[in-house]
Backbone bond lengths (Angstrom), bond angles and torsions (degrees), N, CA, C in turn:
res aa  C-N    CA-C-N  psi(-1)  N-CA   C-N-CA  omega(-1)  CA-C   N-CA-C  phi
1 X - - - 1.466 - - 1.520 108.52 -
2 X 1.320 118.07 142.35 1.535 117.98 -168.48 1.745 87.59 -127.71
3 X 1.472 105.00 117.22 1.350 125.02 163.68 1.707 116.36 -52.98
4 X 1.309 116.52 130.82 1.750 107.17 172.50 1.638 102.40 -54.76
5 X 1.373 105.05 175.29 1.494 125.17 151.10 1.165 103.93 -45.48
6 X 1.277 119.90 -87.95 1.456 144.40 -158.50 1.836 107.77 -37.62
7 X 1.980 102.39 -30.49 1.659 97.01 168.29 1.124 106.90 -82.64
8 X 1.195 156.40 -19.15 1.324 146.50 -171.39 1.413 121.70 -30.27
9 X 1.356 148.22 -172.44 1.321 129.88 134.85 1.565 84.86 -118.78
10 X 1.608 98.27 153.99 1.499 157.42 -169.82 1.354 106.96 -79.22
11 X 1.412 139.46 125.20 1.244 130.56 169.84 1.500 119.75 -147.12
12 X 1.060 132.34 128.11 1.217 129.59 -174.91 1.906 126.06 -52.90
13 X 0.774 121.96 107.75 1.557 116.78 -171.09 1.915 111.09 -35.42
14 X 1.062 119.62 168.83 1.557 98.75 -159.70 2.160 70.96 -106.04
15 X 1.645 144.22 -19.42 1.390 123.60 -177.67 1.438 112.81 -79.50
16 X 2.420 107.69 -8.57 1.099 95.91 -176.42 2.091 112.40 -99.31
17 X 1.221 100.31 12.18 1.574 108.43 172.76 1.700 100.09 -99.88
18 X 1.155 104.95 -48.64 1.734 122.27 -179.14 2.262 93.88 -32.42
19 X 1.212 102.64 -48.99 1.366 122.29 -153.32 1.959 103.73 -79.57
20 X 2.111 91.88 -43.27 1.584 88.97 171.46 1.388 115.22 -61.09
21 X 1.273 115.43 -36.02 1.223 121.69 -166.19 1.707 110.77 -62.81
22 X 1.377 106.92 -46.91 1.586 105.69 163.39 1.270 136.76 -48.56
23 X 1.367 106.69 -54.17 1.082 128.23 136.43 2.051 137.70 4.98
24 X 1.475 92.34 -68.99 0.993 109.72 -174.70 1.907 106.93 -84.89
25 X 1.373 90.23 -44.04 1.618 80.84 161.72 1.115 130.69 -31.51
26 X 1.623 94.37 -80.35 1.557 125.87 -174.65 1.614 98.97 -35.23
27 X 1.610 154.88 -46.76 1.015 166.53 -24.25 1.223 92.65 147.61
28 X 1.186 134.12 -38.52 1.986 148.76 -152.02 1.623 65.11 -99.13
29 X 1.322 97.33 -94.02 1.617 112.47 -151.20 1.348 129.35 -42.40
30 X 1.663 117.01 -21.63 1.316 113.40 160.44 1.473 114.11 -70.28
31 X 1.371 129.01 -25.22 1.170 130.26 -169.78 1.685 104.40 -77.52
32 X 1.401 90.99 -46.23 2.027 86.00 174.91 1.126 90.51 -65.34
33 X 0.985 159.10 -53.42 1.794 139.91 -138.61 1.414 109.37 -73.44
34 X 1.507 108.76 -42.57 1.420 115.17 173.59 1.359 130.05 -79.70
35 X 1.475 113.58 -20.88 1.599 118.85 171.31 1.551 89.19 -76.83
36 X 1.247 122.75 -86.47 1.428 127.43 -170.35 2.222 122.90 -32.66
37 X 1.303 93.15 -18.08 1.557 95.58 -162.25 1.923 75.75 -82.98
38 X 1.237 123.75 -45.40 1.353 132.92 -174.20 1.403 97.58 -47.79
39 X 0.959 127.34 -97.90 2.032 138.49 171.51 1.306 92.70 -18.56
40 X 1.426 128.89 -62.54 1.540 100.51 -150.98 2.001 123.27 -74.76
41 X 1.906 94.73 -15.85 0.857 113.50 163.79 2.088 131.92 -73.39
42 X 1.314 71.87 -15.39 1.745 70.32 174.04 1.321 103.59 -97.27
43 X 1.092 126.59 -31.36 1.356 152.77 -160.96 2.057 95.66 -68.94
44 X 1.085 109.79 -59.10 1.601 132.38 179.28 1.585 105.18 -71.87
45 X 1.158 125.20 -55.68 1.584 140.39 142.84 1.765 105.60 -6.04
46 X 1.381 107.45 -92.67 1.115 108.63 175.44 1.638 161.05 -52.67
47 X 1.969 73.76 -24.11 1.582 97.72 -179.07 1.597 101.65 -79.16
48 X 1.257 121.37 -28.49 1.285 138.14 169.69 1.813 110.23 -37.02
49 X 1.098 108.21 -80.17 1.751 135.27 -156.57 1.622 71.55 -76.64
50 X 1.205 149.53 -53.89 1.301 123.57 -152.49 1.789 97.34 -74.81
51 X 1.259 123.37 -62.98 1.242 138.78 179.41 1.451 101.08 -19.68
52 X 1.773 98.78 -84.18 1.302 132.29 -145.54 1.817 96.97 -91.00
53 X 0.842 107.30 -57.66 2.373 93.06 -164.97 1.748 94.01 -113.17
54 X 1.356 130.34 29.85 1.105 123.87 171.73 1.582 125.55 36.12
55 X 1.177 96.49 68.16 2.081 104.19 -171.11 1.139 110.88 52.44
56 X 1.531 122.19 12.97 1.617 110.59 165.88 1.583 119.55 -57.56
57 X 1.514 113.98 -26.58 1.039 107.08 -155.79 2.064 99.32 -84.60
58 X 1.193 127.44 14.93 1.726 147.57 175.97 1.479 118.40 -53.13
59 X 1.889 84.31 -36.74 1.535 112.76 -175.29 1.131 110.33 -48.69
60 X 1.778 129.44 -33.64 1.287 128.69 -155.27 1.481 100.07 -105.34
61 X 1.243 111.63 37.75 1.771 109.11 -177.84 1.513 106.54 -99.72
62 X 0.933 113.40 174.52 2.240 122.62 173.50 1.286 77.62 -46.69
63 X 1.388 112.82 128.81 1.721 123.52 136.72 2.067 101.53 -112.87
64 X 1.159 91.36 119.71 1.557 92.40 172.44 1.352 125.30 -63.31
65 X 1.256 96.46 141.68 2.228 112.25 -160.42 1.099 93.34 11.92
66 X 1.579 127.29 76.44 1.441 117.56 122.08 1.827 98.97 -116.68
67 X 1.249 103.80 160.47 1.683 115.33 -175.96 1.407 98.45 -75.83
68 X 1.369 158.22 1.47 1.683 133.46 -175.35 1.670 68.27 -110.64
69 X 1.373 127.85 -38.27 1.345 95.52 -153.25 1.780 123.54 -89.97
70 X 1.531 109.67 24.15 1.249 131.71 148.05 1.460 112.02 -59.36
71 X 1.066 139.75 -52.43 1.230 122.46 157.68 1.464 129.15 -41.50
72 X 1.226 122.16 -31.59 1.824 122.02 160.28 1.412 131.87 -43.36
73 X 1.523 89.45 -27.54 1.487 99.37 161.99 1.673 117.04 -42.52
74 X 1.108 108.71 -84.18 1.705 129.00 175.61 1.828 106.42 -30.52
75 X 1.221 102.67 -59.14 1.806 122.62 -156.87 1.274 103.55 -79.75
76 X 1.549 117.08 -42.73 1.706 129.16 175.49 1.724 100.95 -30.61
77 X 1.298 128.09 -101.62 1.798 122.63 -159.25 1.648 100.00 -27.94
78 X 1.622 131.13 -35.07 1.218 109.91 -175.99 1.277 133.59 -112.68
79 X 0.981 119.04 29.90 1.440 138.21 177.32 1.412 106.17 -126.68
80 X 1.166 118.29 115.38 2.064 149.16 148.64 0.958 140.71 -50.91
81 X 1.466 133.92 117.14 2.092 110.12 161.38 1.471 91.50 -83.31
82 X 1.216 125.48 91.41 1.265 113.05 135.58 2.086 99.92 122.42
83 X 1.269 108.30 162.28 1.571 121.84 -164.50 1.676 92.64 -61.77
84 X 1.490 95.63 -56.46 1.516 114.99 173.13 1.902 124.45 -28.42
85 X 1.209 94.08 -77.23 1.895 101.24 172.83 1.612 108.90 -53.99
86 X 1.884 114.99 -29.13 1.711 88.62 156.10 1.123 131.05 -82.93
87 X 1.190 136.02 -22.15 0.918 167.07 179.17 1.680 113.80 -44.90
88 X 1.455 92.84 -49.08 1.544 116.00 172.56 1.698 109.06 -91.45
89 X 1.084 128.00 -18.27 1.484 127.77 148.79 1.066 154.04 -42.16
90 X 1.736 80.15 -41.15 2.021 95.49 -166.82 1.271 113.18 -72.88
91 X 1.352 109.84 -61.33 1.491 110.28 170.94 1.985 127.78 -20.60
92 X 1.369 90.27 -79.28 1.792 100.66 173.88 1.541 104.74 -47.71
93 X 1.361 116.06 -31.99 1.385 100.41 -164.33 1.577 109.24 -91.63
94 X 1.597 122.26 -19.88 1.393 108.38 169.57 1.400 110.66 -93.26
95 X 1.576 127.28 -8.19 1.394 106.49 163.18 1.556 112.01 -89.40
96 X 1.197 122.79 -9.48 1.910 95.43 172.89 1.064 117.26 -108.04
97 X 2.070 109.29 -19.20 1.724 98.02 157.65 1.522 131.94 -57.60
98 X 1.921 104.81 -12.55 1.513 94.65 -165.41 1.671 95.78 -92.46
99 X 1.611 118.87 -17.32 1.389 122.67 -176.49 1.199 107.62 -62.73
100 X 1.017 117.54 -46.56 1.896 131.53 168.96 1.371 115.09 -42.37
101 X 1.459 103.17 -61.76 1.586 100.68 172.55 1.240 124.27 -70.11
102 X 1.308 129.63 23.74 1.491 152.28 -158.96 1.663 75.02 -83.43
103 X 1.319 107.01 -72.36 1.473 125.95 -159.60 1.817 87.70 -32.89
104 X 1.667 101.90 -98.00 0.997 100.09 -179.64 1.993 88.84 -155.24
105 X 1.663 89.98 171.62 1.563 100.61 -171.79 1.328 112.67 -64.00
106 X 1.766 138.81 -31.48 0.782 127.46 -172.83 1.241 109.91 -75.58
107 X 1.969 130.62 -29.45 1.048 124.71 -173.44 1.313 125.79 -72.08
108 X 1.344 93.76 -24.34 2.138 107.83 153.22 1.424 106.92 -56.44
109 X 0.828 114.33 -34.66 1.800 92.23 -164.46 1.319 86.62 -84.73
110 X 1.888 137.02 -74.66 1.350 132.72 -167.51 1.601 108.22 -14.22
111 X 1.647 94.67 -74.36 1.565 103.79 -177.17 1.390 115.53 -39.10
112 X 1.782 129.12 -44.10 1.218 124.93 -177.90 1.587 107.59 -65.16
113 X 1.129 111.39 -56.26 2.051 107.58 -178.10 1.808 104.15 -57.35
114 X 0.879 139.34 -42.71 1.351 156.70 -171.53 1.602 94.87 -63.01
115 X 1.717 135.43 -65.29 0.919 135.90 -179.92 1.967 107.52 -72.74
116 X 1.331 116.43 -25.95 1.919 99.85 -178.39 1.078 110.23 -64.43
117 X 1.683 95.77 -52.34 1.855 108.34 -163.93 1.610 94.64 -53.91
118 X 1.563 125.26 -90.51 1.343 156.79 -172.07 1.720 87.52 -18.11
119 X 1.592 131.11 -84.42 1.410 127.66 -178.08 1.499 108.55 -42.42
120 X 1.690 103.74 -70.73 1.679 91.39 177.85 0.920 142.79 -34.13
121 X 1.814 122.71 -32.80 1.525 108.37 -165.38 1.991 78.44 -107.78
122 X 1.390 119.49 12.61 1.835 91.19 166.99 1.221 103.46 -85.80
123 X 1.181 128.49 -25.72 1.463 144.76 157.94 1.125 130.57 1.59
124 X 1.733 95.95 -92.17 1.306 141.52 140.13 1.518 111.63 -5.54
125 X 1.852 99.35 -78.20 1.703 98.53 -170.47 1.263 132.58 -84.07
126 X 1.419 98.31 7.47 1.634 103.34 -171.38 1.534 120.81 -139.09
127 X 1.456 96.92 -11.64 1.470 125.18 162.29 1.790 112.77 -26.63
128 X 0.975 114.24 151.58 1.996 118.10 170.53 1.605 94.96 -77.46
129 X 1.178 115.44 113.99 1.738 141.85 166.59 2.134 89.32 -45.17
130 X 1.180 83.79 116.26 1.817 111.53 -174.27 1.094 129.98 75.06
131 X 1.227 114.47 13.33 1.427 110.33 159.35 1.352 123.42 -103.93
132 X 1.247 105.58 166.49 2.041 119.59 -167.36 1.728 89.85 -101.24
133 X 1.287 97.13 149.46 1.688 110.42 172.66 1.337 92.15 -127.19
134 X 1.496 113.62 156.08 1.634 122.03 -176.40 1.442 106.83 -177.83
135 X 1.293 110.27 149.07 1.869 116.07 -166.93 0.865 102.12 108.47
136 X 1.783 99.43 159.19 1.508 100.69 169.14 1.775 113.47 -114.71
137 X 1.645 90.66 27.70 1.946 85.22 -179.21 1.972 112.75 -59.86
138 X 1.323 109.72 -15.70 1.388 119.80 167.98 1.573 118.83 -44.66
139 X 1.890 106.96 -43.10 1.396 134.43 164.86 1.706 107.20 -65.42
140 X 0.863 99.97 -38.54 2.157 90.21 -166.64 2.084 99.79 -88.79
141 X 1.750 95.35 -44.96 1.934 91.98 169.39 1.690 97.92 -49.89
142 X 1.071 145.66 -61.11 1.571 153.97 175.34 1.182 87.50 -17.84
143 X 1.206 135.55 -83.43 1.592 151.11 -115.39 1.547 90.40 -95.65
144 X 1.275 110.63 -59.38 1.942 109.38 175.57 1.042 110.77 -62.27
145 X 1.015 141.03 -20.21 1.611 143.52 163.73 1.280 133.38 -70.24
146 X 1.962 95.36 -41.12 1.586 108.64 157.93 1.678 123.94 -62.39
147 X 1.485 97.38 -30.39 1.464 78.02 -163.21 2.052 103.39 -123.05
148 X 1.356 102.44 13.47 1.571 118.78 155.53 1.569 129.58 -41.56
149 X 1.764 82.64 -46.76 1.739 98.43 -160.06 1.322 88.07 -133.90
150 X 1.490 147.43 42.74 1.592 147.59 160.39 1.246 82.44 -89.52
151 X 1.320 144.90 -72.25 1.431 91.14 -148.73 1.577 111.30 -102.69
152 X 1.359 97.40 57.06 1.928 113.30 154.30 1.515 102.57 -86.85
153 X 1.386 105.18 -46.69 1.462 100.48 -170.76 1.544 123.16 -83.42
154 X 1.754 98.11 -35.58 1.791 99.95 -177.53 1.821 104.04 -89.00
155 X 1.451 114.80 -32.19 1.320 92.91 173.52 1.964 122.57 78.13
156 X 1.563 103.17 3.72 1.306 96.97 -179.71 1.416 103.04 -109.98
157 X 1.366 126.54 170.54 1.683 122.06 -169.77 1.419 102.47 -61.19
158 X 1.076 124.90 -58.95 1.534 117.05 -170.35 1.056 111.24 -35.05
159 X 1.906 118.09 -62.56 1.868 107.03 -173.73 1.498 106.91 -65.90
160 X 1.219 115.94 -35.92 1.324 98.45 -174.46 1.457 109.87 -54.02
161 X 1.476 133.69 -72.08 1.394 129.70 -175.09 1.207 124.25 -43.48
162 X 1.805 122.78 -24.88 1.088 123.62 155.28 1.515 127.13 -48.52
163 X 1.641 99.82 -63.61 1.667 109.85 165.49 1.375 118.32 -28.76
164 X 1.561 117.31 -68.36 1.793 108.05 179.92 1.528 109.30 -68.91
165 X 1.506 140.15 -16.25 1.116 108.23 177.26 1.669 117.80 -95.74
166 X 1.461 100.98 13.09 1.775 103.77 175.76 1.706 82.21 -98.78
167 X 1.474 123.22 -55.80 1.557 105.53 -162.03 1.941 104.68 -47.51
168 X 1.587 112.31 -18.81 1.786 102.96 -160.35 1.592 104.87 -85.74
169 X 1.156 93.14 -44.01 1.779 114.88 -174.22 1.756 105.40 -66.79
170 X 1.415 108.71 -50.31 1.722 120.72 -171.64 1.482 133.65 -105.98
171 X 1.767 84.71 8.27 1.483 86.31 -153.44 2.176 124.58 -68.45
172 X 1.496 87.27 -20.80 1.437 106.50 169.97 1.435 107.24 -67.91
173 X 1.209 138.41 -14.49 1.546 115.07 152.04 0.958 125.34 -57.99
174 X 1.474 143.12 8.15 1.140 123.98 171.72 1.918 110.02 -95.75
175 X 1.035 102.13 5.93 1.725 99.46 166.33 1.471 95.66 -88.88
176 X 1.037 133.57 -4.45 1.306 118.73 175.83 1.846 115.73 -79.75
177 X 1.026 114.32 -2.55 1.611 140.28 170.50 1.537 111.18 -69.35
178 X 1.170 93.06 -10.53 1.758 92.79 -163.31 1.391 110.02 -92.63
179 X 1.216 114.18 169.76 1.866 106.14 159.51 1.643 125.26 -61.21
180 X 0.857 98.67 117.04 1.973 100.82 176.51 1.254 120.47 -115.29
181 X 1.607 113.22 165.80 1.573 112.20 -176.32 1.457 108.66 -62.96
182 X 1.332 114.25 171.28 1.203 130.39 -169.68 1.959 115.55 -52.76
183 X 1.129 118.59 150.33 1.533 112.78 -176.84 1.605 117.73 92.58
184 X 1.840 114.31 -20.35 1.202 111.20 152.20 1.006 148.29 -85.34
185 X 1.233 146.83 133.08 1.594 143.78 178.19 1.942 117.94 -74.60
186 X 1.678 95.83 54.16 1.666 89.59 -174.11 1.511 117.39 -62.09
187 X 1.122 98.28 -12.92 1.516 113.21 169.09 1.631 123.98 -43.55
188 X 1.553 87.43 -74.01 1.556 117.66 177.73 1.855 97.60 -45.68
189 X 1.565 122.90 -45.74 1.173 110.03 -147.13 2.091 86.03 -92.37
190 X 0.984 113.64 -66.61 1.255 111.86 145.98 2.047 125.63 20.49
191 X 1.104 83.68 -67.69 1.755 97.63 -160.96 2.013 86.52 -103.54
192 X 1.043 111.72 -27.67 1.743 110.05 173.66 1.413 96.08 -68.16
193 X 1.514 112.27 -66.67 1.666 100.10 -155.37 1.623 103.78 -42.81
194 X 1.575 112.04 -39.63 1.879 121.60 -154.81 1.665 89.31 -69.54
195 X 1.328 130.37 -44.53 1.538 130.91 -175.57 1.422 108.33 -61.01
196 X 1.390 121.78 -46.40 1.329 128.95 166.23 1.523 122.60 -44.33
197 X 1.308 118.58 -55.27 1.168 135.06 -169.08 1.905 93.63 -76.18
198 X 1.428 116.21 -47.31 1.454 109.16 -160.80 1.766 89.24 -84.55
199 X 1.207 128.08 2.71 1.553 105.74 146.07 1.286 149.28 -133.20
200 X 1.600 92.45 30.33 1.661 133.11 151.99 1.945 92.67 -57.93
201 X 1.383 107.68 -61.97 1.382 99.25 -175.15 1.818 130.27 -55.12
202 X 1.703 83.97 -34.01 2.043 84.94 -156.01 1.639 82.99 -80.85
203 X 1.402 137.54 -21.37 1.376 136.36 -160.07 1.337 124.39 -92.64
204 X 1.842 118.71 -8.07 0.735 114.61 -161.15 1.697 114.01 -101.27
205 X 1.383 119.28 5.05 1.268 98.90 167.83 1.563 101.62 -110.40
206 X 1.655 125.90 40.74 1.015 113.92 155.75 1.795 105.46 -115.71
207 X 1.195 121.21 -3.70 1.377 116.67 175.23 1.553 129.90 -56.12
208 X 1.416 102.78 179.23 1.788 76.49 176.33 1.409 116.77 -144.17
209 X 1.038 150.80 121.49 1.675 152.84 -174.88 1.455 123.07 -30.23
210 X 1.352 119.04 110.46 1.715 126.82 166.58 1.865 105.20 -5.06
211 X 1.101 134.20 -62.56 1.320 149.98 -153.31 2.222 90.32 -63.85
212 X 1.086 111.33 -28.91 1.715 105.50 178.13 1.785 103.36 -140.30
213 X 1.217 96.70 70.43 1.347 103.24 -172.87 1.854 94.02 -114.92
214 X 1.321 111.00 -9.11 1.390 105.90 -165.82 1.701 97.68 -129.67
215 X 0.978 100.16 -8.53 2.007 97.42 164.44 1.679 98.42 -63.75
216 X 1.399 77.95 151.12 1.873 119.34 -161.84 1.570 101.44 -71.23
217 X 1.400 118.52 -39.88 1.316 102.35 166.08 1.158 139.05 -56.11
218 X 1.284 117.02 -33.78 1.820 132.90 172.04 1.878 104.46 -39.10
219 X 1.290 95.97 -26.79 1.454 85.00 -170.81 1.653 104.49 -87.11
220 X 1.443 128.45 -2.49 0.920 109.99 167.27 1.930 124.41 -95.04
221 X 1.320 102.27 29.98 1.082 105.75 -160.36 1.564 113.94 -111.77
């Protein structure tokens, strides 16, 4: 008796797993390069202006409706008061920037320009008249916001399981939205989470499902 094709069993070639496996590296390591090149730069950033121009360099943060301080927009995620406020950054920001880039690398970056501009200039217009904004918790509220309510919009298991384990693990950032005593940027986190969340929406029918998250093309993307 001669079995069809169609009974056979199916097996993956051992150069075409050999290849996922590269693959997936290759895929790791751009993602460390880009979370980490971020940290080490704020990180180097700061130690700088504290050392060397003594928090002069603060100056270049959101100043609300004034015109130089439209530029804070851009400079805001990387500029600090202090070793401390990065210090308290890094963490949140390489675990939900790297959850983000789960999706894929480009949707990290969208989401990141989407969350500076969008927080920064709410910042900007609604901000308390003389004060400096600085950090990038504007970037990590983004990221809990992005990926809170993804899978409201994409709806496939991955975001969803993502969603409850940022709401279990993160979910108390969202009192950070609120008004706070003086020295916080509830603003910044505020107008991030809403940038986050409003590009959970525009992004989600270009994302892509856990099941081809490690095909070889992603890396050309």
């Amino acid at each position: 008796m001669i079995a069809s094709m169609d009974s056979l069993p199916t097996t993956t070639p051992p150069q075409e797993r050999a290849w996922n496996w590269t693959a997936a590296g290759r895929l790791l390591k751009a993602q460390a390069v880009i979370l980490g090149s971020f940290v080490l730069f704020i990180w180097f950033l700061e130690i700088v202006d504290v050392l060397l121009f003594r928090g002069a360099l603060d100056v270049f943060g959101v100043r609300p409706r004034t015109r130089d301080g439209l530029l804070g927009i851009l400079f805001m995620p990387f500029l600090h008061n202090g070793l401390g406020h990065v210090l308290a950054n890094t963490l949140p920001f390489l675990i939900l920037g790297w959850l983000v880039m789960l999706r894929r690398i480009s949707t990290f970056l969208a989401v990141s320009c989407v969350v500076i501009f969008v927080s920064g200039f709410g910042v900007w217009l609604l901000g308390p008249a003389g004060s400096v904004h600085l950090g990038a918790s504007g970037l990590i509220f983004g990221y809990f916001g992005f990926l809170l309510v993804g899978g409201l919009f994409e709806r496939s298991l991955f975001s969803i399981v993502l969603t409850i384990l940022v709401g279990l693990f993160y979910g108390g950032l969202l009192w950070g939205v609120l008004p706070q005593g003086a020295g916080v940027s509830w603003q910044a986190h505020l107008f991030g989470f809403m940038s986050g969340v409003m590009a959970a929406y525009f992004l989600a029918d270009r994302r892509s499902n856990f099941s081809d998250l490690w095909h070889p093309d992603k890396l050309k993307r």
